[in-house]
C-alpha positions in Angstrom: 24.1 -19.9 18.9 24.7 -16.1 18.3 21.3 -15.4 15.9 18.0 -16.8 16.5 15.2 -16.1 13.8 12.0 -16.2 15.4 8.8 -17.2 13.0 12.0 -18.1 10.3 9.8 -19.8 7.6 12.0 -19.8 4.4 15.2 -18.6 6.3 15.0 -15.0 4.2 15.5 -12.7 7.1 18.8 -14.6 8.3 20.1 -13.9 4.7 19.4 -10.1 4.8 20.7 -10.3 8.5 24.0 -11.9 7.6 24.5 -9.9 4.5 23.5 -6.4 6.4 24.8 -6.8 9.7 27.6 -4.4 9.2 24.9 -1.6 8.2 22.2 -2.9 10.9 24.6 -2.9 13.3 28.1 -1.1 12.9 29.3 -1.7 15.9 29.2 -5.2 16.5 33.0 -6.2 15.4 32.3 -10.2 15.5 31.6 -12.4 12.3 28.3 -14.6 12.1 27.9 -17.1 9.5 25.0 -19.5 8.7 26.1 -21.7 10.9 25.9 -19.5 13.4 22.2 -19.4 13.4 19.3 -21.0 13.8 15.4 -20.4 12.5 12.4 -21.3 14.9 8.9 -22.2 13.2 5.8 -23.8 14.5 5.6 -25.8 11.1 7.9 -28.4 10.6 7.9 -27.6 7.4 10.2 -25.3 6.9 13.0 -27.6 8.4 14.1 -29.0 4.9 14.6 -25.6 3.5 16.6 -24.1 6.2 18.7 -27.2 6.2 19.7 -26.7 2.9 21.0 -23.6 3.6 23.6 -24.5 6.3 20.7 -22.8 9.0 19.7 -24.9 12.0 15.9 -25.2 12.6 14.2 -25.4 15.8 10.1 -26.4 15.6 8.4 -25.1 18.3 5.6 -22.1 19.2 7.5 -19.0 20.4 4.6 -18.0 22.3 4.9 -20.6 24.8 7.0 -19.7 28.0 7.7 -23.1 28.4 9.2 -23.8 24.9 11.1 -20.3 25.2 12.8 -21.8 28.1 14.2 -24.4 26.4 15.8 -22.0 23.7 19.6 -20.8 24.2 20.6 -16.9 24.7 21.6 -15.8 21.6 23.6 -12.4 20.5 21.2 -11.4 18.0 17.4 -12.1 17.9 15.0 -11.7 14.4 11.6 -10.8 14.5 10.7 -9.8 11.1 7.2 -9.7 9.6 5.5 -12.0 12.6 3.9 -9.7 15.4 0.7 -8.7 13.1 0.1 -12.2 13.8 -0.5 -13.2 16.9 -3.9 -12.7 18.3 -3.6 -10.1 20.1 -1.1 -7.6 22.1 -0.7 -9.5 25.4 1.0 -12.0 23.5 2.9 -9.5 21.4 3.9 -8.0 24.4 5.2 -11.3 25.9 7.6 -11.7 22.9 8.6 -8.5 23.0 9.6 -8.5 26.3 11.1 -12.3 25.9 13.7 -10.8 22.8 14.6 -7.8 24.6 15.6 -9.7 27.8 17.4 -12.6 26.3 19.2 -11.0 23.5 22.7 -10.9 24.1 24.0 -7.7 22.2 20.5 -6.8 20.1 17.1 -7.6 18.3 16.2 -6.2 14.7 12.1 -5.9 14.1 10.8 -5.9 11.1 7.1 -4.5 11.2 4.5 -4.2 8.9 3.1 -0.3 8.8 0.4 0.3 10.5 0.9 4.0 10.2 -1.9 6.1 9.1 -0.3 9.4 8.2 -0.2 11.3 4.6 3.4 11.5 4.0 4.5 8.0 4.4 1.9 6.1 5.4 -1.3 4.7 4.6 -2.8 7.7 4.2 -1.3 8.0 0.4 -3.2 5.3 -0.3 -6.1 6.4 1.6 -6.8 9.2 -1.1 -6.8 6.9 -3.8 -9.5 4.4 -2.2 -6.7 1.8 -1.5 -5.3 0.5 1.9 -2.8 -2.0 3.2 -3.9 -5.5 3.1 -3.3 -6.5 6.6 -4.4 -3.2 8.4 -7.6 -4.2 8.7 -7.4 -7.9 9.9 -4.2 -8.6 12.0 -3.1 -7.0 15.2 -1.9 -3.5 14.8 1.0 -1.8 16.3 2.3 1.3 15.3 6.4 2.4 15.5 5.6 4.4 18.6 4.2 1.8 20.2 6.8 0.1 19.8 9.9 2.3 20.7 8.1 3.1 23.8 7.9 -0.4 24.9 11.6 -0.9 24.1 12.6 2.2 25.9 10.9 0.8 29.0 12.1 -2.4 28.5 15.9 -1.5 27.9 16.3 1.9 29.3 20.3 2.2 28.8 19.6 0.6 24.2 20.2 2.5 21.5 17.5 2.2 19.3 17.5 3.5 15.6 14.1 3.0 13.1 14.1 3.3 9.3 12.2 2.2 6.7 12.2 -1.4 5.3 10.4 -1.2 2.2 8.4 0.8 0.2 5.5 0.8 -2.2 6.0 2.9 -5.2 2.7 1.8 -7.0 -0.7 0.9 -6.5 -0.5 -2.0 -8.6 1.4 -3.8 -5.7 0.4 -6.5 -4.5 0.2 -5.6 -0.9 -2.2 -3.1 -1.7 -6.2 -3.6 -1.7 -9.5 -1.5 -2.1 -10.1 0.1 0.9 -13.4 -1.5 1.5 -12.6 -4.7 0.9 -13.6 -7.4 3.4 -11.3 -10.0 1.9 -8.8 -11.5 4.9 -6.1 -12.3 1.8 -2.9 -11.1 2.5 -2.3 -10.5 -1.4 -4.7 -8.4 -4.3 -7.0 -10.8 -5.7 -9.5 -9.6 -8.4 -11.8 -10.7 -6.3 -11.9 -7.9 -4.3 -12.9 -5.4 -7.0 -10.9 -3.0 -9.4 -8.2 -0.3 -7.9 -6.4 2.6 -9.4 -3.0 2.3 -10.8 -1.2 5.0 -10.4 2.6 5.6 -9.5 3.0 6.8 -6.1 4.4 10.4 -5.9 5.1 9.9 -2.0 6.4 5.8 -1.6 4.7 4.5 0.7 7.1 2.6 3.8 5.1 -0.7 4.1 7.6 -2.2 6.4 9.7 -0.3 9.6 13.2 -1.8 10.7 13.8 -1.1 14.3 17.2 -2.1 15.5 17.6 -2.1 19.0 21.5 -2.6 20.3 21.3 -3.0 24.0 24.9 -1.5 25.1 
């Protein structure tokens, strides 16, 4: 098995991975197809729609050592979009340390911003009474954080971070009044009314961090 997408669901961050990998990581000189891979979920669920798409599917919960153990050594591990939600950073920490060990050549994150600043981060939408949904309700780590941990962890990896995506409008739905006390990852009118405006500075709501470990 050479890629192992951890907290898979629908199988999306295998596609991107597949169809990127010569941009996320230019020096890796091997192919990978679908069949290559495989997707790991707690919720069975998801094993008909990775099926479909050629992916294998493994239903277990990532944060148990015991269930790691039984999981191969791949080349390339995912962790897109998951670590905001696990209850809290010893476990985050766990998997962290779990990827970075048992990856082969390299991991790609995917995190959702929990940066605060005005010129890419939350504080744009800060000034216009608006937030991030999740930076209020799911466990928060920030790209420093992160790289630190990874430089401690794999002292001799290369380690490159970028932005993932971006918000260019208010009228996204990832983005919520500020005092809202709504846990819903997604605007509901529910919450009240919020400015629409186009965003003069996008706003990176997700950070790729690509860690090859030489």
């Amino acid at each position: 098995m050479k890629v192992i997408d951890v907290g898979t669901k629908h199988g999306s961050s295998v596609v991107i991975f597949l169809h990127k990998l010569g941009i996320f990581f230019p020096s890796y000189d091997q192919s990978i197809t679908v069949g290559d891979c495989a997707g790991v979920d707690i919720d069975e669920i998801f094993h008909h729609d990775l099926s479909g798409q050629g992916i294998s599917f493994i239903c277990g919960d990532i944060t148990d050592s015991t269930f790691r153990k039984t999981l191969p050594s791949p080349e390339f591990f995912l962790v897109c979009n998951i670590l905001h939600h696990f209850p809290g950073r010893r476990t985050v920490e766990e998997l962290l340390g779990y990827v970075l060990d048992t990856a082969q050549y390299g991991v790609w994150f995917r995190l959702k911003s929990f940066e605060t600043d005005n010129e890419t981060g939350e504080g744009i939408l800060l000034e216009h009474g608006l937030r991030f949904s999740w930076s209020e309700n799911y466990t928060s780590y920030n790209c420093v954080e992160v790289f630190q941990f990874i430089r401690k962890q794999c002292p001799k990896a290369t380690i490159r971070i970028e932005p993932g995506k971006r918000i260019r409008h208010t009228n996204d739905k990832r983005v919520v009044p500020k005092d809202t006390m709504s846990p819903s990852f997604y605007y509901e009118p529910s919450m009240g009314a919020k400015e629409h405006v186009t965003l003069t500075k996008p706003v990176v709501c997700d950070w790729d961090i690509f860690v090859e470990k030489g």
